[in-house]
N, C-alpha and C positions, 0 to 999 in steps of 0.2 A: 444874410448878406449875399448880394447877389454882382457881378461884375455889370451886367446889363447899363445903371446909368453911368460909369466910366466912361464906356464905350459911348452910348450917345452923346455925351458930352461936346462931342465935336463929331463933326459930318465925315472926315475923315481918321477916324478911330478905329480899332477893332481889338477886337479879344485874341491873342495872339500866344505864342510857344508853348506852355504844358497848359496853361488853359484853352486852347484852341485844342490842343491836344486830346484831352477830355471830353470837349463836347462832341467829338467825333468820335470819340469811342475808342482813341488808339489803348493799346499796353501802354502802361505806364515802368517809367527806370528810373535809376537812381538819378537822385536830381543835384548841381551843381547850383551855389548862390539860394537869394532870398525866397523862402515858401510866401506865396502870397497868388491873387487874381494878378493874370498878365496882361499887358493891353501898350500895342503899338502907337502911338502918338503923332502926328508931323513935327517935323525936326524946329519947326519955328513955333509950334502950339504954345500956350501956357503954361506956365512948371504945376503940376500934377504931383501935389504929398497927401497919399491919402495911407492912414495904415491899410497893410494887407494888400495895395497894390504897387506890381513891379511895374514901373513906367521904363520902354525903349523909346526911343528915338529914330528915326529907319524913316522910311519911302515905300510906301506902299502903292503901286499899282491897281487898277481898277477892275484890271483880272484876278489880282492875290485877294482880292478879298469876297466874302460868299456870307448869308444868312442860315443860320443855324438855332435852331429851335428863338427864332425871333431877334436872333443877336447876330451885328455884324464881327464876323470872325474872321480868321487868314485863314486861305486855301489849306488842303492835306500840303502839296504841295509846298509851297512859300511857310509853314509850322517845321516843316520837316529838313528844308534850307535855316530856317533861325535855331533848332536844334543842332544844328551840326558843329556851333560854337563851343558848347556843351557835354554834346555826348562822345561817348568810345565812339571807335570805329565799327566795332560789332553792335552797339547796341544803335547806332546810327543804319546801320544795313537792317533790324531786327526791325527799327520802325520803317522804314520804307519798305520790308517785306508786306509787314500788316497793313500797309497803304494802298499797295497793288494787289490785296490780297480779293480775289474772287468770292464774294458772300457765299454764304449758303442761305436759301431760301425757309427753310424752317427752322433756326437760327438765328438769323439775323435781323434789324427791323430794314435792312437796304438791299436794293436789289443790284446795285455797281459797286463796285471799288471805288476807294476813296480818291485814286486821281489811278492815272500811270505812269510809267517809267519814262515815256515821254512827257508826262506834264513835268516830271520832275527833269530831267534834261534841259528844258527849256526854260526854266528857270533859274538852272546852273547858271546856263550861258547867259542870262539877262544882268547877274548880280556876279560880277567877273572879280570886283574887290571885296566880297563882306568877308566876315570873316569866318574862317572854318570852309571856304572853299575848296581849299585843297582836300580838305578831309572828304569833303560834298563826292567832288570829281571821283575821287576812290571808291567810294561809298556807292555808287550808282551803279557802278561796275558790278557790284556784284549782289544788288536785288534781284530777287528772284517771284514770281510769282508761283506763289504754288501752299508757303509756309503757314501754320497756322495758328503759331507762336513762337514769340521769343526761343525758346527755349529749342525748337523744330532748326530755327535761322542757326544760332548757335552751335549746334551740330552739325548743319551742313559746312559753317565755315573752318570749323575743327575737321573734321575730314581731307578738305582742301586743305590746310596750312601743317597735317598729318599725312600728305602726299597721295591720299587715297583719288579713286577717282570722281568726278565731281557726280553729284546722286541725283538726282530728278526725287520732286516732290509729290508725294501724295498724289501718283498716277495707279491707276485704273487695273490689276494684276487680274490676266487672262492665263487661264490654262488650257490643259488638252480639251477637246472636245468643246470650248468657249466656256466650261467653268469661269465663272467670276472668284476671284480672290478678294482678299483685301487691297485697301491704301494706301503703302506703308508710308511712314512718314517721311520717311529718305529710303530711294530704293534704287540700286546698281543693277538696271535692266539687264546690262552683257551678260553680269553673273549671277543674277538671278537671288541676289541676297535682300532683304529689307532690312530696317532698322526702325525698332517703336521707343517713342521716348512716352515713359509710361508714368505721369505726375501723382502726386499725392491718393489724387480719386480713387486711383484704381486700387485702392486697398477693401473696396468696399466690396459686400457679397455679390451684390446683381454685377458689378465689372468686373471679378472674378471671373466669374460664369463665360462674360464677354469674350475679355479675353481668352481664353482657353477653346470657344469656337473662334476665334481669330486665328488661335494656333493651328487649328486642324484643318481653316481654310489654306493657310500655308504649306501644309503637307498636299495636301487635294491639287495644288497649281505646279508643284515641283519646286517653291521658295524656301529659301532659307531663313527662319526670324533672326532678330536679335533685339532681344529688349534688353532698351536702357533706362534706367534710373537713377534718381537726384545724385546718388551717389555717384555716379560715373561722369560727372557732370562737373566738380570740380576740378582746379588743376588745369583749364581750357582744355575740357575736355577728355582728357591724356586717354580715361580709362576707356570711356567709350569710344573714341579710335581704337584702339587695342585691341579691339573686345569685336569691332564692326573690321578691321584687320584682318584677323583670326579668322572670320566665317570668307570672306575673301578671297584668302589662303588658301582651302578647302574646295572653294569652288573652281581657282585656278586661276586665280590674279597673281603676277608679279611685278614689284615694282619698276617702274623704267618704262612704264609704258607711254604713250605722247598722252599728254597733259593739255590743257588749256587754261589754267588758274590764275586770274585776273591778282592782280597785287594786294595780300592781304593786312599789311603793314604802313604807316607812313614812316 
């Protein structure tokens, strides 16, 4: 089964919220309401009961919507405004992280981001009443480009909302003499600390190895590691602030210092 004739069904249709999601490749999160193909309709269309498809009702503009493996879809953009009805607030920042996220070339099959932080701005401001706007407006505030998963976003906003200072993503660690380091996945330039969020994989022998010359490019630049795991992970985080704190501490942060931490709550 394929959503494709839904969506032709009418000239103004499209494959829209975790199915639009999908065919762009975002992370997928917990999902709220009916499993089924998703697909935006016009507001005066024909009533559409098909099993396994979630029918909206909405207004779509002629810029929200784009061709995707043959299928007319909604933008990164305008998927990631009609998820905002739905999702958290972190897991809302998590997908518009991976939306402005920079590909990697031997990785990835694209060469751009899926929009940016100004496409999505601008269609804040376009859709003033939908719903889940206000969560939208918050939400924007604090995408980042840089994360390269879920799980990357999540820590950086546990850090922040654990008073630390806010971390830059997966930049470039230069030491003496232009040594190249690693990139750590959250890294506090000032002190010189990083932070790896180290998933299930890494239990394996070849990223054993990996990691462990990872380690000793950290020693080689003057960095401090700190690896985190799934375990540190629950609890929003609690243990890996704790943990990414500590080395902190060490290098010579104290708390109270000026902040910039955009509002991490509604």
């Amino acid at each position: 089964m394929s959503v494709r004739p839904f969506v032709e069904v009418n000239d103004r249709c499209a494959a829209s919220h975790w199915t639009a999601a999908a065919l762009f490749g975002l992370p997928d999160f917990p999902k709220r309401g009916p499993d089924g193909y998703h697909v935006i309709r016009p507001e005066r269309a024909a009533h559409l009961n098909r099993p396994h498809i979630v029918v909206h009702r909405a207004k779509l503009f002629e810029d929200e919507v784009t061709l995707k493996e043959g299928i007319w879809v909604t933008t990164p953009a305008r998927l990631w405004l009609d998820l905002a009805e739905t999702l958290s607030l972190d897991d809302l920042v998590a997908l518009g992280d991976a939306c402005v996220r920079v590909p990697y070339p031997e990785l990835d099959d694209r060469s751009e981001p899926c929009c940016t932080v100004e496409d999505i701005r601008r269609i804040i401001a376009r859709h003033r009443g939908k719903r889940g706007i206000r969560k939208a407006r918050l939400a924007v505030e604090l995408i980042r480009v840089g994360a390269d998963s879920p799980q990357e976003t999540r820590l950086r906003l546990a850090c922040l909302r654990g008073g630390l200072p806010e971390p830059q993503l997966n930049v470039q660690l230069v030491g003496p003499g232009g040594i190249r380091g690693p990139k750590p996945d959250v890294a506090f330039t000032e002190f010189r600390v990083g932070a790896e969020y180290e998933g299930e994989h890494h239990g394996g022998g070849d990223q054993v190895v990996r990691d462990i010359t990872r380690s000793e490019r950290y020693a080689e630049v003057g960095w401090t590691e700190v690896r985190i795991s799934k375990r540190h992970m629950t609890d929003d985080c609690k243990a890996a602030v704790d943990k990414i704190r500590r080395a902190l501490f060490a290098r010579g942060w104290r708390p109270g210092g000026k902040t910039t931490a955009p509002q991490l709550s509604l």
